[in-house]
N, C-alpha and C positions, 0 to 999 in steps of 0.2 A: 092718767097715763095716755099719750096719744101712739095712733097707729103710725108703722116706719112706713114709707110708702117704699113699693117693691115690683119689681117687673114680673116677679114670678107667676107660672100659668100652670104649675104644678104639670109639667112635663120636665121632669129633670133628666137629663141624658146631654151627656157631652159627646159633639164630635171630635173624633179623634186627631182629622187633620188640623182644623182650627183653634180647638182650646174652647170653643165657645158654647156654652150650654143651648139643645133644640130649641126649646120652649121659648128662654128668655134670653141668650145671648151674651150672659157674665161668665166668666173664667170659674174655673173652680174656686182662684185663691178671694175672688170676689165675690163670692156666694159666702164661702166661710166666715170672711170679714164684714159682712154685706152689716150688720148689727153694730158693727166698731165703729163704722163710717157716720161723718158728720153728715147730716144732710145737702151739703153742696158736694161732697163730694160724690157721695149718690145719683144727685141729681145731673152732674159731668157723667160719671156712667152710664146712666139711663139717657140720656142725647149719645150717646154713643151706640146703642145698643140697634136699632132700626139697619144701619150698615152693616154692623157686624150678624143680623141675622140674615142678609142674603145673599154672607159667604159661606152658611152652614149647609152640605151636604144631606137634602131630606130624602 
């Protein structure tokens, strides 16, 4: 069994204006899914995720 790799930093908290989770920057519906997800598609989110953390509200 190999490990999913995962942006998460175990700060979970969503802001409210953005949708994007503090810690790590996925949606909620993306967190849920996060285990359904092929690995490219993953890996599309995770390059997305550096932007979208510094429209999060700290």
């Amino acid at each position: 069994m190999t490990a999913i790799e995962s942006p998460c930093i175990l700060v979970c908290s969503i802001d409210m204006k953005t949708g994007f989770c503090f810690g790590c920057g996925r949606t909620r519906d993306e967190i849920a899914g996060w285990i359904a997800m092929t690995p490219e598609v993953r890996r599309a989110v995770m390059a997305d995720l550096p932007a979208r953390l510094e429209t999060v509200e700290r």
